[in-house]
N, C-alpha and C positions, 0 to 999 in steps of 0.2 A: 379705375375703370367705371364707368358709369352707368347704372343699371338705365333698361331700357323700356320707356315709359309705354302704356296700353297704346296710344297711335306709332310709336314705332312698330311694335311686334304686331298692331293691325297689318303692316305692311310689308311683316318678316316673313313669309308664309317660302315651306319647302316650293310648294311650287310657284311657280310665276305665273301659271295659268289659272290657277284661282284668285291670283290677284288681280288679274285682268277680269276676270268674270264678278269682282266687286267692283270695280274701277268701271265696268260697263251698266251695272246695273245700278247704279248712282249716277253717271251720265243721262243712261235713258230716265231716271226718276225726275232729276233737273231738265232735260227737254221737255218731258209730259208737263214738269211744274208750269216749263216759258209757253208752252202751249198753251196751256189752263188761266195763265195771265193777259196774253191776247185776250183767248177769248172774254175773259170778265171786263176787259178794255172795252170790248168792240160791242161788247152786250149795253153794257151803260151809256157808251155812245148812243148806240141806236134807243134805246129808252129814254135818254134827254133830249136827242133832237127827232126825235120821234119820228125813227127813219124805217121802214119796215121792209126795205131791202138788204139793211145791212143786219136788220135782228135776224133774217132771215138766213141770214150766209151763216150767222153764230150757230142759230138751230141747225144746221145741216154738217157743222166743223162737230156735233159731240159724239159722232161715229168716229173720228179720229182718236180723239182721248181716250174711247171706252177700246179701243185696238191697241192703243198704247199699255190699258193700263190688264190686259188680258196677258201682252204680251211680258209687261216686267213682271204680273204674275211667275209666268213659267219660266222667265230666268232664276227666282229666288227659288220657288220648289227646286229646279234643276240646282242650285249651288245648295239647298240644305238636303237632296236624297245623296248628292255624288259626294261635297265635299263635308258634310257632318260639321260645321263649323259649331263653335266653342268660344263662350265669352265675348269678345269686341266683337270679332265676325257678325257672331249669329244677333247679337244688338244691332248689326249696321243691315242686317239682311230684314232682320221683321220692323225697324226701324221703316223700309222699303217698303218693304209690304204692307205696311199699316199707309204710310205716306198718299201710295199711289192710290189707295181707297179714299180718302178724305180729297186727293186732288181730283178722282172722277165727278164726288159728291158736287166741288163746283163748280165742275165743269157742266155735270144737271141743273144745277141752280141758276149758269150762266145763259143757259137754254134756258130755262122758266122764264128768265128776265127778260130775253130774245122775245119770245112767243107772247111776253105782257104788252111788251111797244109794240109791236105787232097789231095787237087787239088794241091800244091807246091812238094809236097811227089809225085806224079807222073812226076812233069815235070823236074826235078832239085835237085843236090845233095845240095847244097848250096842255101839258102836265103841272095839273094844279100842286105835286108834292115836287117839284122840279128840283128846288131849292135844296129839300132834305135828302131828295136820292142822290144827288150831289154830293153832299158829306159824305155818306153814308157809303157811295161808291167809292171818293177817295183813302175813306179810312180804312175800308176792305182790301183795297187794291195795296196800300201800303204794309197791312199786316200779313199779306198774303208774299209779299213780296220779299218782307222781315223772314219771316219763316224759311223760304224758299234758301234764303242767303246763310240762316244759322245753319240749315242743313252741310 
């Protein structure tokens, strides 16, 4: 008989409906992530081609995320008052809860980038650092996206 390793018994739980209220709230944490990827997408766009109507749609999408991440707040309080979870669980729940703070952070950041092209889009055809925000955005985009996938 084969003993049965920590992500089995994540999944062994008496009820089924707290396995659904993990299974939902790691869904909504990876939506907020594909959200929060967009938007870093759409922010760098618009700050390389120095478009300031689409920085502008980024700045206006971070009331989304910050609703998102209010809302997988109160999913994790509700699964740690009702179901008290224990070891893997309760890793997989403040794992959650830490996650969707760092993915609000940037989705602010992705606004501040928004609102830079914005102001670069009035002063200047050309982004003299075009080259470096360039790297700089693909290797963000990539590491953020690593993440998202290890999760």
């Amino acid at each position: 008989m084969r003993q049965m390793s920590e992500s089995d018994s994540q999944r062994q739980h008496i009820s089924g409906q707290f396995n659904q209220e993990l299974d939902n709230a790691t869904a909504h944490l990876l939506e907020m992530g594909g959200l929060v990827e967009k938007q870093v997408a759409a922010a760098v766009k618009a700050l390389l081609n120095l478009d300031s109507g689409d920085a502008q749609a980024v700045a206006d999408s971070d009331d989304a995320i910050n609703t998102m991440e209010l809302g997988i707040d109160r999913e994790c309080f509700r699964i740690l008052a009702r179901r008290q979870p224990t070891a893997g669980d309760l890793r997989l729940v403040l794992a959650i809860s830490k996650g969707i703070i760092d993915l609000e952070r940037i989705g602010d950041e992705s606004g501040r980038v928004a609102r830079q092209a914005i102001a670069l889009s009035e002063l200047a055809d050309e982004c003299p650092a075009r080259h470096w925000a360039a790297k700089m955005a693909a290797t963000v985009t990539a590491m953020l996206h690593a993440a998202l996938d290890a999760f």
